[in-house]
BAMILUM-69764 format. One record per residue (C-alpha): x negated, y negated, z negated; residue in three letters. Coordinates in nm, 3 decimals. Layout:
<sites>
@xx:X, yy:Y, zz:Z, r:ALA .
...
</sites>
This chain:
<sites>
@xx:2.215, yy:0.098, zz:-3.189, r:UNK .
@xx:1.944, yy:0.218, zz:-3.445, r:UNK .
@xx:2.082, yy:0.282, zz:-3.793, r:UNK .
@xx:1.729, yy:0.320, zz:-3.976, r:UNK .
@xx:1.710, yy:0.259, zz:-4.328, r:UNK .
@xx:1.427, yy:0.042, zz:-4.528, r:UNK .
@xx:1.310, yy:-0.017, zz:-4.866, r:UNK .
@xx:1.562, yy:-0.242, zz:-5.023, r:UNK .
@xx:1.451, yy:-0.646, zz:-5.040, r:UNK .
@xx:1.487, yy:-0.640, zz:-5.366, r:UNK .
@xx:1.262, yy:-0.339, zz:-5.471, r:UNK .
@xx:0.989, yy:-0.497, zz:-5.220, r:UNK .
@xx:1.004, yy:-0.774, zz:-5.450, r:UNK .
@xx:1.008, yy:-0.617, zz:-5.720, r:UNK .
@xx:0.649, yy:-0.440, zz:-5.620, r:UNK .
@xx:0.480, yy:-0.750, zz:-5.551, r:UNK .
@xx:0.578, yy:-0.884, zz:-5.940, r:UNK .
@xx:0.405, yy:-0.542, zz:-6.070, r:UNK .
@xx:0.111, yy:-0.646, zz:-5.845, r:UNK .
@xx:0.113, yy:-0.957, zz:-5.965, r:UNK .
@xx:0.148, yy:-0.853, zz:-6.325, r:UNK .
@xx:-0.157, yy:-0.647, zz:-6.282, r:UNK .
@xx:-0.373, yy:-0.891, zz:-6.063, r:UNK .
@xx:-0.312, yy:-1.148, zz:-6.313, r:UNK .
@xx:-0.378, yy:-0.903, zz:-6.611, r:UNK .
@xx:-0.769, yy:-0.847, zz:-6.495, r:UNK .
@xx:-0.819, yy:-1.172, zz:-6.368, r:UNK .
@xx:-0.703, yy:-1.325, zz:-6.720, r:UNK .
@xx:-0.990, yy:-1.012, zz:-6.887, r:UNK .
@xx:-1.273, yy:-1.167, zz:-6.655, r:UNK .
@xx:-1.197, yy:-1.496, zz:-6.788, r:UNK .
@xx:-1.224, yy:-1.392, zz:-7.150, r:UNK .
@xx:-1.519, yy:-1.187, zz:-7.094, r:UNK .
@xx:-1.669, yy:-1.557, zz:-6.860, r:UNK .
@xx:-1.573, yy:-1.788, zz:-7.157, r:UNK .
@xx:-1.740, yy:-1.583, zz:-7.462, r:UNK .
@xx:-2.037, yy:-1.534, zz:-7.251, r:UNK .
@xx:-2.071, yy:-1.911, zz:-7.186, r:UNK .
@xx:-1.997, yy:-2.021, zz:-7.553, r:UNK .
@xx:-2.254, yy:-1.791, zz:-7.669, r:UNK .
@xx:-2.555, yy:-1.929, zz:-7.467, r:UNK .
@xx:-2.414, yy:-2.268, zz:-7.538, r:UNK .
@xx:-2.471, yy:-2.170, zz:-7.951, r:UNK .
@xx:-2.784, yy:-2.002, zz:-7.821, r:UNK .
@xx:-2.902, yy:-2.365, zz:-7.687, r:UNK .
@xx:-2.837, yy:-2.481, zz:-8.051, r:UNK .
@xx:-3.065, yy:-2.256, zz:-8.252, r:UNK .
@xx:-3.422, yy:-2.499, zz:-8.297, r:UNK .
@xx:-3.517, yy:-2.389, zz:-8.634, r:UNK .
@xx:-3.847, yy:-2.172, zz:-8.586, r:UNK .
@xx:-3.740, yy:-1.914, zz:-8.866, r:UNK .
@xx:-3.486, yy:-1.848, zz:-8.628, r:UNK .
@xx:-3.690, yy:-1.773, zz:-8.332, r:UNK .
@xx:-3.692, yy:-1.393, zz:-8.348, r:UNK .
@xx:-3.275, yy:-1.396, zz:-8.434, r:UNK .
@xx:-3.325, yy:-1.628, zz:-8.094, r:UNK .
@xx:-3.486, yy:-1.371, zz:-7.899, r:UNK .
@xx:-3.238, yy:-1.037, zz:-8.019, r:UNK .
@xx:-2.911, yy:-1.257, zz:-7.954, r:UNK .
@xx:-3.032, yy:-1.455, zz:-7.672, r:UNK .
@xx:-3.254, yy:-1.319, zz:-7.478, r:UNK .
@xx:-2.979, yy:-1.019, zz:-7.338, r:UNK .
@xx:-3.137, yy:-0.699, zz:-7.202, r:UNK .
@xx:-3.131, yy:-0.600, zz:-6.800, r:UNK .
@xx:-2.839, yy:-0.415, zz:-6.851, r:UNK .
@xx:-2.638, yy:-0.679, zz:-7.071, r:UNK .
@xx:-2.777, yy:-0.925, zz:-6.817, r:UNK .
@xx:-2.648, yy:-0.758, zz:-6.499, r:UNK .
@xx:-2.278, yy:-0.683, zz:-6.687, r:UNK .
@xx:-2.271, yy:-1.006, zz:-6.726, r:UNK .
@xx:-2.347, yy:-1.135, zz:-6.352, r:UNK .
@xx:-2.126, yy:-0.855, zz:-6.244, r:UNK .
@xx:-1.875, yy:-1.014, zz:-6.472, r:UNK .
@xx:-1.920, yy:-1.363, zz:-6.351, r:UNK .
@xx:-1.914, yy:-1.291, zz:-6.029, r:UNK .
@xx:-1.607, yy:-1.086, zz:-5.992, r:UNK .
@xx:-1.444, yy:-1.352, zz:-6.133, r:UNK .
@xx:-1.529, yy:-1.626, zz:-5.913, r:UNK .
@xx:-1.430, yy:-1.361, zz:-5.637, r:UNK .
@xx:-1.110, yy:-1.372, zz:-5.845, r:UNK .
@xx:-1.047, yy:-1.717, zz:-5.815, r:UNK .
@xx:-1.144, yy:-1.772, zz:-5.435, r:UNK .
@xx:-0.899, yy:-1.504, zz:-5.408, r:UNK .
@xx:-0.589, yy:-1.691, zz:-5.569, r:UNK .
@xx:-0.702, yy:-1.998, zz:-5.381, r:UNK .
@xx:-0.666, yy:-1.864, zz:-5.044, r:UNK .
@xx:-0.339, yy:-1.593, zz:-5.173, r:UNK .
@xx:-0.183, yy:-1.982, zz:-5.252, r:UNK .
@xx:-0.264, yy:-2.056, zz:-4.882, r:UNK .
@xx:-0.217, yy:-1.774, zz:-4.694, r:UNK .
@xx:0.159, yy:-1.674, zz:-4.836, r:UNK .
@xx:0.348, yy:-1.931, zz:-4.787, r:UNK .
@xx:0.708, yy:-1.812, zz:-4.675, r:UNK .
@xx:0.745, yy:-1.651, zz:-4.419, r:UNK .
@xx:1.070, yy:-1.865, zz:-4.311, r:UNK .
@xx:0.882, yy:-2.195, zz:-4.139, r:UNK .
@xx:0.697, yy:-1.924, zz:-3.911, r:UNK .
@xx:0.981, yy:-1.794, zz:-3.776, r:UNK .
@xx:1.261, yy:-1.988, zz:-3.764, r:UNK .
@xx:1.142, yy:-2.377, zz:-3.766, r:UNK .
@xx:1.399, yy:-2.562, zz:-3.969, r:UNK .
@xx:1.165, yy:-2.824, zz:-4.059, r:UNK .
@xx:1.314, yy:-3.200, zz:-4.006, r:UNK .
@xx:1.268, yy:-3.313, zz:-3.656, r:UNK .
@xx:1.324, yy:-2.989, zz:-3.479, r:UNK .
@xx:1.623, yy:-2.997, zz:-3.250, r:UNK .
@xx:1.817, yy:-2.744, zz:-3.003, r:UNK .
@xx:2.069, yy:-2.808, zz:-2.732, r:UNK .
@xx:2.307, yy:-2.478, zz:-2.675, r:UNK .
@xx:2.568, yy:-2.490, zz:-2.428, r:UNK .
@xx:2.875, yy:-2.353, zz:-2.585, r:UNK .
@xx:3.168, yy:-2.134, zz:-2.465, r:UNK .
@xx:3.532, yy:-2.006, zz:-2.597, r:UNK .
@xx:3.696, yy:-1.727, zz:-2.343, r:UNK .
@xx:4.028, yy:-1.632, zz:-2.384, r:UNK .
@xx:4.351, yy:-1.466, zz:-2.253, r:UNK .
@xx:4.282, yy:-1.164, zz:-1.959, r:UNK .
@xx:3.949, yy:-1.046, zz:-1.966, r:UNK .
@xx:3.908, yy:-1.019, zz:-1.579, r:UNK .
@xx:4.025, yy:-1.373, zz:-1.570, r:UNK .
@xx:3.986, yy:-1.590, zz:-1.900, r:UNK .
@xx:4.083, yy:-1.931, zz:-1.999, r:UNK .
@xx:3.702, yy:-2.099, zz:-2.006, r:UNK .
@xx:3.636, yy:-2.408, zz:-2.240, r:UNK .
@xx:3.278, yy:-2.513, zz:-2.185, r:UNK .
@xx:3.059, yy:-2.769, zz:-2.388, r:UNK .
@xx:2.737, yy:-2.866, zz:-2.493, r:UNK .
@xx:2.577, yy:-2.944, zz:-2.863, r:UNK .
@xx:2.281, yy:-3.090, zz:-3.005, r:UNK .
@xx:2.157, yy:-2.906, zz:-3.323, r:UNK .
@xx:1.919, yy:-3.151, zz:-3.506, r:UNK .
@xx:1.765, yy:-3.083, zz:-3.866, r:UNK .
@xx:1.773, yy:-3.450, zz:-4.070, r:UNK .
@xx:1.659, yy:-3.360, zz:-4.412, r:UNK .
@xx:1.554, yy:-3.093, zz:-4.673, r:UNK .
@xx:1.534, yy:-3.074, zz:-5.011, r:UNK .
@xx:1.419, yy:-2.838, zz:-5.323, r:UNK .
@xx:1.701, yy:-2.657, zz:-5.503, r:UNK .
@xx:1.549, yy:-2.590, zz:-5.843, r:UNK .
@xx:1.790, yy:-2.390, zz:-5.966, r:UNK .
@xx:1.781, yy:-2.108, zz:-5.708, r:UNK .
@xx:1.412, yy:-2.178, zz:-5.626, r:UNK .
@xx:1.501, yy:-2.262, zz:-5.255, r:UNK .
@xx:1.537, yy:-2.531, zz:-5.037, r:UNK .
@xx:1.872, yy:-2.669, zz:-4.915, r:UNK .
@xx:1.840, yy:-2.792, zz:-4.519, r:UNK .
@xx:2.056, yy:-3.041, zz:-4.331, r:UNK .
@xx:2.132, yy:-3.008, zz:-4.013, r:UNK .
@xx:2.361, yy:-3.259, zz:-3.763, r:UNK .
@xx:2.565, yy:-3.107, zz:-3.422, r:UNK .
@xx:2.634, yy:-3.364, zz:-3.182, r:UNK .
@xx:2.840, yy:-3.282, zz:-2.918, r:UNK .
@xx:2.656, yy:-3.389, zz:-2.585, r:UNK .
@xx:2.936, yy:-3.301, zz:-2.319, r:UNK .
@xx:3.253, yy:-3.147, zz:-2.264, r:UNK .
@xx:3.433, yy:-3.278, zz:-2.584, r:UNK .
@xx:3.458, yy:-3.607, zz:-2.829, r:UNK .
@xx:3.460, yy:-3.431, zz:-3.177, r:UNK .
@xx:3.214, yy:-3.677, zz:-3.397, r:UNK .
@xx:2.893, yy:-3.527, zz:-3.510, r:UNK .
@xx:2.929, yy:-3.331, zz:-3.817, r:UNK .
@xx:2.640, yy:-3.183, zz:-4.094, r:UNK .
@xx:2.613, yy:-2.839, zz:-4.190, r:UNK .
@xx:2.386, yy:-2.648, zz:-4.456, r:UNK .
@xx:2.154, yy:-2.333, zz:-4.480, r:UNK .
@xx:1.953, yy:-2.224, zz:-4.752, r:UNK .
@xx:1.592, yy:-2.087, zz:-4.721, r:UNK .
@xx:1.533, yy:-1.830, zz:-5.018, r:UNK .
@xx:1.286, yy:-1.593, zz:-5.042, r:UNK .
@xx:1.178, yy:-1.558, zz:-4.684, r:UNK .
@xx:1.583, yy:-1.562, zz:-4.613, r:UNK .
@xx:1.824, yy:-1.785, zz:-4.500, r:UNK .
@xx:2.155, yy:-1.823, zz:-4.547, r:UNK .
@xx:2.410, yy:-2.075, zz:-4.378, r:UNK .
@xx:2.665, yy:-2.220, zz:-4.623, r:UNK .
@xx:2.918, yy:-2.375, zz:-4.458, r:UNK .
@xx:2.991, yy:-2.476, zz:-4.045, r:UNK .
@xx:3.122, yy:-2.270, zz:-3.782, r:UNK .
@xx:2.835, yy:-2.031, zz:-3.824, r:UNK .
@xx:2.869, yy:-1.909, zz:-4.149, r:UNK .
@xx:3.191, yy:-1.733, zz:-4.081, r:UNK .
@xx:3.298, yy:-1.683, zz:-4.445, r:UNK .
@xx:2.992, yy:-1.475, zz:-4.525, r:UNK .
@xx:2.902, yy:-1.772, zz:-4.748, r:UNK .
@xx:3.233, yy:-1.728, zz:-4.947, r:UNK .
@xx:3.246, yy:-1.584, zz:-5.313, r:UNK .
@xx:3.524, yy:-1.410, zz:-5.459, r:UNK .
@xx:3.685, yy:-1.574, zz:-5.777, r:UNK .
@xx:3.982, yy:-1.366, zz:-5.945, r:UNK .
@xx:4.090, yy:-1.050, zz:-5.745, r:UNK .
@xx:4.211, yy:-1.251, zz:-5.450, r:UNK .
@xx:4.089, yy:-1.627, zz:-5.464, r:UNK .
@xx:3.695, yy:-1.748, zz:-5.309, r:UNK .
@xx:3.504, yy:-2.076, zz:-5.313, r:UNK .
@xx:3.284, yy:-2.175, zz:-5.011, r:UNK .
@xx:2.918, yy:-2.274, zz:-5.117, r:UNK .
@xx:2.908, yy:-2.614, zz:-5.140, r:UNK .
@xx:3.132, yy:-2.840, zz:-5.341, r:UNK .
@xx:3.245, yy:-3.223, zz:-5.231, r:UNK .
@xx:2.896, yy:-3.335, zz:-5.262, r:UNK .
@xx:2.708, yy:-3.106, zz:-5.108, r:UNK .
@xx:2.657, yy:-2.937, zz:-5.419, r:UNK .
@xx:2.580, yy:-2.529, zz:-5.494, r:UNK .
@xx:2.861, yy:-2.448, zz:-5.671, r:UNK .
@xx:2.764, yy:-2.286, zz:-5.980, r:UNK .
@xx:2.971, yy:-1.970, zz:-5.862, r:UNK .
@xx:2.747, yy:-1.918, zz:-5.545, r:UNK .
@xx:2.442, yy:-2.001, zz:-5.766, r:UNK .
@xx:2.548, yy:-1.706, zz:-5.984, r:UNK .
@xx:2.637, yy:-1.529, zz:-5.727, r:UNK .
@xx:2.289, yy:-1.546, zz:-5.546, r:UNK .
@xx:2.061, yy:-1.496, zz:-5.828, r:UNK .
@xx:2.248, yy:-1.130, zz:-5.880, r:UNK .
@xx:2.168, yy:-1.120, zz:-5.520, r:UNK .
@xx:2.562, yy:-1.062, zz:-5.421, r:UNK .
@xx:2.530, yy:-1.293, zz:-5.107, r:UNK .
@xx:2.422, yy:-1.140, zz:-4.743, r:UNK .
@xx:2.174, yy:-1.315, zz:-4.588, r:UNK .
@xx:2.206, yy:-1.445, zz:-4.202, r:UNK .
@xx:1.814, yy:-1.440, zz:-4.152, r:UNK .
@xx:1.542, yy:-1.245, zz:-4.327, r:UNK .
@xx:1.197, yy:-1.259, zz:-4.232, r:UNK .
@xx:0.948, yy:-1.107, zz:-4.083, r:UNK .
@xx:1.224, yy:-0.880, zz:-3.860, r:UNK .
@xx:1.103, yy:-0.583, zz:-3.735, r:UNK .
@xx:1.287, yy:-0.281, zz:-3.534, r:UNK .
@xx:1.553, yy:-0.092, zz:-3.696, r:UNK .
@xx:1.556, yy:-0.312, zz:-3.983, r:UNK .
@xx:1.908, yy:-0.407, zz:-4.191, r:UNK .
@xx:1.975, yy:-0.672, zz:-4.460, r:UNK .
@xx:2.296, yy:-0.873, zz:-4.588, r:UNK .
@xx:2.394, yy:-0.525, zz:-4.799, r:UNK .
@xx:2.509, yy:-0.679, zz:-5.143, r:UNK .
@xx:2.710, yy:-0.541, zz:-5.407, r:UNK .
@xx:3.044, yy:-0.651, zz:-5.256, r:UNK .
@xx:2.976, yy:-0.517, zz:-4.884, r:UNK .
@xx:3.310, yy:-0.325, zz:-4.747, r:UNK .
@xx:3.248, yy:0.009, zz:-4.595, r:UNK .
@xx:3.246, yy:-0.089, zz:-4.250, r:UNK .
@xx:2.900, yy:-0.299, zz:-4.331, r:UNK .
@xx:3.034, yy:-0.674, zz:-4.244, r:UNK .
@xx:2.782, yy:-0.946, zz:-4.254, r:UNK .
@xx:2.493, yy:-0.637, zz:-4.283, r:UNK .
@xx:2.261, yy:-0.746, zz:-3.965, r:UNK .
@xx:2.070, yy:-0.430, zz:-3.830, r:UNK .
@xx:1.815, yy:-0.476, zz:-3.559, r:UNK .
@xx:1.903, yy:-0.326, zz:-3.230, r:UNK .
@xx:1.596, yy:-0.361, zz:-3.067, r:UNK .
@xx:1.286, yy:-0.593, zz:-3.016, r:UNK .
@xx:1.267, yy:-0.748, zz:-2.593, r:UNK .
@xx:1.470, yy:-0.449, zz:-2.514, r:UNK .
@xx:1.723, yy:-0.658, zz:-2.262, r:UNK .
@xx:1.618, yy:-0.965, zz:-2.021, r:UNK .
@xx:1.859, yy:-1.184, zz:-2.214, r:UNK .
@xx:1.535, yy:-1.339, zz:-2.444, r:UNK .
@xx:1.290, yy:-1.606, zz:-2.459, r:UNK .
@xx:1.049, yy:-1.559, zz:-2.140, r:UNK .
@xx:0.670, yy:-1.495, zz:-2.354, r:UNK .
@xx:0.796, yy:-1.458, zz:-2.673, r:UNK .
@xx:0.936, yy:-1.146, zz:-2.880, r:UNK .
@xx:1.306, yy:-1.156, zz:-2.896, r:UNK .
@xx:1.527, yy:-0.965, zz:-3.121, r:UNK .
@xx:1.866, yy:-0.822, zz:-3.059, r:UNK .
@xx:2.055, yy:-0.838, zz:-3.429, r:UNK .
@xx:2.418, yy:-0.757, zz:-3.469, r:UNK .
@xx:2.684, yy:-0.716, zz:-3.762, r:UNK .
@xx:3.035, yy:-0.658, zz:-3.745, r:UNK .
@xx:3.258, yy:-0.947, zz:-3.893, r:UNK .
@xx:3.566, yy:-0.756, zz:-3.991, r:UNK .
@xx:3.936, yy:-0.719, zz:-3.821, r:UNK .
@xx:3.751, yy:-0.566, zz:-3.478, r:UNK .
@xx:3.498, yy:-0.822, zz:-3.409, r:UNK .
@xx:3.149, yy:-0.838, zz:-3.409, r:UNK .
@xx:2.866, yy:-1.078, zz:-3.354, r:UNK .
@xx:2.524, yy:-1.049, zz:-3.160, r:UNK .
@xx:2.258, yy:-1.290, zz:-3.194, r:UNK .
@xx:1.924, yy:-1.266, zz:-3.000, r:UNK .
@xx:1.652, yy:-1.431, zz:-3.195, r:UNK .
@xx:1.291, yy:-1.536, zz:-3.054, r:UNK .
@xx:1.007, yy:-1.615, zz:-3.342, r:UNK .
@xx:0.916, yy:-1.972, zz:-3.371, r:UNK .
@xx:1.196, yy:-2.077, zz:-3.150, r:UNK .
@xx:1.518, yy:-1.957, zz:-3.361, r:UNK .
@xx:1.839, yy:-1.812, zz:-3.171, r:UNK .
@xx:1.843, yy:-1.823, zz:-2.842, r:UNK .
@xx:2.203, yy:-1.663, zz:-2.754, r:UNK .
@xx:2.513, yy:-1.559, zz:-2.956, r:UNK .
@xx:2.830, yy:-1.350, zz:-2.909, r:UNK .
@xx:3.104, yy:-1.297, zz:-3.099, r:UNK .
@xx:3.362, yy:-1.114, zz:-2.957, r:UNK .
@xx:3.694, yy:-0.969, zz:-3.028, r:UNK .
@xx:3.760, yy:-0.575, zz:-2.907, r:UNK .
@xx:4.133, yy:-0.537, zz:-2.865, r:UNK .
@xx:4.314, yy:-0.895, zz:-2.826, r:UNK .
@xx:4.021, yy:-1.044, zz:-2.614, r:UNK .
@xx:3.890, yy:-1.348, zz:-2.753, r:UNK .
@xx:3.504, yy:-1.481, zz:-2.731, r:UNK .
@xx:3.285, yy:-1.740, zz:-2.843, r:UNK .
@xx:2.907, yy:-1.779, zz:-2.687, r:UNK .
@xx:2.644, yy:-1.982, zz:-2.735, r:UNK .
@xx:2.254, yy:-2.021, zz:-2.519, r:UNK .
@xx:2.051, yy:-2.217, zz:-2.594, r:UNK .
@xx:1.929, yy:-2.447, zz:-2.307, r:UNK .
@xx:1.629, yy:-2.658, zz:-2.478, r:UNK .
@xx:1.427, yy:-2.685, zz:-2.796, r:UNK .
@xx:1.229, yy:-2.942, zz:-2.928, r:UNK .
@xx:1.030, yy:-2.803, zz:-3.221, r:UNK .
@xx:0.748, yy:-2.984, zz:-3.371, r:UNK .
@xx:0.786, yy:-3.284, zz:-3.148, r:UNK .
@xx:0.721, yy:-3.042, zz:-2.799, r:UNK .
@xx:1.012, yy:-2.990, zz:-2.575, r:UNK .
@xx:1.087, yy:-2.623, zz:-2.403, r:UNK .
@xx:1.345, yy:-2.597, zz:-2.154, r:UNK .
@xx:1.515, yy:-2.199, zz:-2.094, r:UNK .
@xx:1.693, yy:-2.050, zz:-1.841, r:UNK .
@xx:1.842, yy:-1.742, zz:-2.007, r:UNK .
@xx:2.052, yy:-1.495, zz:-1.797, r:UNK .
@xx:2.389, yy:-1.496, zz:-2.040, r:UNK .
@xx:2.380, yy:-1.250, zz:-2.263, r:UNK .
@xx:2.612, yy:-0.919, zz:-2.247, r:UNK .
@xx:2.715, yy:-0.678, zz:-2.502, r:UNK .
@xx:2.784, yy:-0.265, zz:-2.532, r:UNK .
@xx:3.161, yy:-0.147, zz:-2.520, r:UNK .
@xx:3.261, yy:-0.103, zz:-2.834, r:UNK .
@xx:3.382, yy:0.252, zz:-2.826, r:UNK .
@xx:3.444, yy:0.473, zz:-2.404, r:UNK .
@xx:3.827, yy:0.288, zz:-2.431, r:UNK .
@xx:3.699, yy:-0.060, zz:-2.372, r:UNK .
@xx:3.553, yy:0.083, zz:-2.010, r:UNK .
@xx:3.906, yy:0.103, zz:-1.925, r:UNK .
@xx:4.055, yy:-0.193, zz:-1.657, r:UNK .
@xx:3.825, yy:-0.494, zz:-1.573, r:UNK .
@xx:3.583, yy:-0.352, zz:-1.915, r:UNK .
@xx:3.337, yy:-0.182, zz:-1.720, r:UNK .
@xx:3.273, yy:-0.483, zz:-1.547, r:UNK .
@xx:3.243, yy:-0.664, zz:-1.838, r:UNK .
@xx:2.991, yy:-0.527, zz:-2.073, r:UNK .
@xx:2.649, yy:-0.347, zz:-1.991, r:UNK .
@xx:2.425, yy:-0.108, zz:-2.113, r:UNK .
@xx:2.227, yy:-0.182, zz:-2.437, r:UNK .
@xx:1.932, yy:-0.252, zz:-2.173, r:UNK .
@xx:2.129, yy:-0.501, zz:-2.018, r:UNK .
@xx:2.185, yy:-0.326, zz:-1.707, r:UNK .
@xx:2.542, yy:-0.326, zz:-1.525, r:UNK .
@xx:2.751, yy:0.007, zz:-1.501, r:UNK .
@xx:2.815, yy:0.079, zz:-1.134, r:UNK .
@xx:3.187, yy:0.247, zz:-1.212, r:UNK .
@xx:3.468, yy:0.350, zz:-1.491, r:UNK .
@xx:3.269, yy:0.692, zz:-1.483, r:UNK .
@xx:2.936, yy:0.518, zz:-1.517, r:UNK .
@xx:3.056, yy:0.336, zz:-1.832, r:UNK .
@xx:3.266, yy:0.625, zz:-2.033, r:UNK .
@xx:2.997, yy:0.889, zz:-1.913, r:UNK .
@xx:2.701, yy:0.603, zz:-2.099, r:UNK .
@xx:2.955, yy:0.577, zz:-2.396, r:UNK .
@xx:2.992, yy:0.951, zz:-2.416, r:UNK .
@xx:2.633, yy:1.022, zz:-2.470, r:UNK .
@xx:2.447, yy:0.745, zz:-2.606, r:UNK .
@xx:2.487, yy:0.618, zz:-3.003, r:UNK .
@xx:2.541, yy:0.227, zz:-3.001, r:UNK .
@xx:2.739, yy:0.066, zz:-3.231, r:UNK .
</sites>
C-alpha cells in the first residue's frame, strides 16, 4: 500500500478562508468606490441653479481618465458579483457528487460472517436493503444529519433498524450502526466514552465538541484521490486506526464495471483491518473486515443500487485482500488472499516470495 502524505484538511481549509478574506476584501473596495461614484452624479443631477453651471462642469463633467477609472471600476465589480453568483453555484459540497445520500437512494448488499478454519469456515449468508428516509440541517456543527433504514431482505428476521451519518465539510462520518465500529465514540474521563447520538437521536454535546476541535476521524472525505489519508485526529493511536489511506484507484477487478473505484483501507485495532472499495456516484460497492490471527470475517457487495430513482444491477467478483505480513501465506493462506492486483498466488513460495518484496500494508 501507498503511504503518501497530503496537506492536512484542516490547513486546506484554512487557505480557502484567507482567500476568502481577501476576495471579499476587494470586492467590498469596488463597492465603495461603485456607491460614491453613483451618489455623486445623483447630487450632480441636482445642481439647476445657472451660477452653478461652471462648478457643474469641473465636478461633473469627469475627465477621460477619471471617466475610464471609473468604468474600469464599475465593471470589475459587476465581474465581481457574476463571480460570487456562479462561486454560490458551482461549490456546493462535494459530498452529494460522490456518495448520493440524498432521500430515496437505496442499495441492496448481500452480507457475509466467516468463521472457524479458514480452509473451511462456518458461512452465514444474508441480504439487506440500505434505504436513506430523511435528512436534516444540524446548525450547530453546520452539517446535515442523514437517516438511513436496513431491512433485511433474506436469510434472517431481525426488524429493520435506522442508523445515522453526518455530512460535514465534504466528509462524512457514520455515528452509530454496525458500520461505525466505535470510530464514532468519544472519550470522557481517562477510561469512559459516549457514542454520538443520545436517546433521541440527538448530537451529544460531547461529540459536538469533539468535532468542532476536529478530534473525530472521518469514514468518507471527498474528492478521493490516490495515495490520499484522512481520519488522523488528535487522539489517533500509533498504529493509525480509523486513518483511511487510499491504496489505489481501479487497480483490482473487484469495482464498479465504467466507473472509477477506489481501494481504501484502515486498520481497526486488536489485528484487524477493514477494506472498502468505493465507486463515485454509486457509494461502496464491497467491504472486508477481517481478523489476522483468530480468523474471523465480515463482507459485504453490493448487488443493486437505486440512486436518483434509476436502478443498476452489479455483478462484482468478491473482493480479496493482501496477507497481512509472509506468516499468513502459511497453511490454506495462500489460497486465501491475493495480490494487491487481485491476482491469485500460484504456491506458498509465490505468496512469501510477493510478501518479501513488495510494501503493502
Amino acid at each position: 500500500m501507498v503511504h503518501a502524505t497530503r496537506v492536512a484538511f484542516l490547513v486546506r481549509w484554512e487557505k480557502r478562508a484567507l482567500r476568502r478574506v481577501h476576495f471579499w476584501s476587494m470586492v467590498s473596495s469596488y463597492f465603495v468606490d461603485a456607491t460614491l461614484v453613483s451618489f455623486r452624479m445623483i447630487s450632480c443631477r441636482n445642481i439647476a441653479h445657472p451660477l452653478a453651471a461652471g462648478a457643474w462642469r469641473r465636478l461633473c463633467l469627469p475627465s477621460r481618465d477619471r471617466k475610464g477609472a471609473v468604468l474600469r471600476s464599475c465593471a470589475t465589480f459587476a465581474l465581481c458579483m457574476f463571480a460570487v453568483s456562479c462561486g454560490s453555484l458551482r461549490a456546493p459540497d462535494a459530498t452529494s457528487s460522490w456518495y448520493p445520500l440524498e432521500p430515496g437512494n437505496s442499495w441492496i448488499y448481500q452480507q457475509e460472517a466467516l468463521t472457524g478454519d479458514l480452509a473451511h469456515p462456518d458461512v452465514e449468508r444474508w441480504t439487506i436493503e440500505e434505504k436513506i428516509i430523511g435528512s436534516a440541517k444540524v446548525p450547530e456543527v453546520a452539517g446535515t444529519l442523514v437517516t438511513k433504514t436496513i431491512t433485511v431482505l433474506t436469510g434472517s428476521a431481525r426488524a429493520p433498524f435506522e442508523t445515522h451519518l453526518l455530512i460535514r465539510e465534504n466528509c462524512v462520518y457514520l455515528l452509530d450502526g454496525p458500520e461505525a465500529n466505535g470510530a464514532s465514540d468519544v472519550p470522557v474521563g481517562p477510561t469512559g466514552s459516549v457514542s454520538a447520538l443520545d436517546g433521541a437521536n440527538h448530537i451529544r454535546p460531547e461529540y459536538r465538541g469533539a468535532l468542532l476541535r476536529r478530534d473525530v476521524p472521518a469514514d468518507f472525505c471527498f474528492p478521493i484521490v490516490k495515495g490520499d489519508r484522512w481520519g488522523r485526529v488528535a487522539t489517533t493511536s500509533p498504529a493509525d486506526e480509523f486513518v483511511w489511506e487510499v491504496a489505489g484507484v481501479n487497480s483490482d477487478p473487484f469495482g464498479a464495471p465504467g466507473a472509477d473505484t477506489f481501494h481504501v483501507w484502515t486498520p481497526l485495532g486488536s489485528g484487524e483491518v477493514m477494506d472498502r472499495w468505493f465507486a463515485k456516484g454509486i457509494g461502496v460497492m464491497q467491504e472486508v473486515e477481517e481478523h489476522h490471527g483468530t480468523y474471523d470475517e465480515d463482507r459485504r457487495r453490493l448487488l443493486s443500487a437505486t440512486i436518483h430513482g434509476k436502478t443498476q444491477k452489479f455483478e462484482l467478483k468478491p473482493a480479496r485482500t493482501v496477507p497481512f505480513d509472509g506468516e499468513e501465506c502459511q497453511g490454506p493462506g495462500w489460497h486465501h488472499f491475493a495480490r494487491s492486483d487481485g491476482s491469485l498466488f500460484e504456491s506458498l513460495a509465490d505468496c512469501t516470495s510477493y510478501m518479501a518484496t513488495t510494501a503493502v500494508k
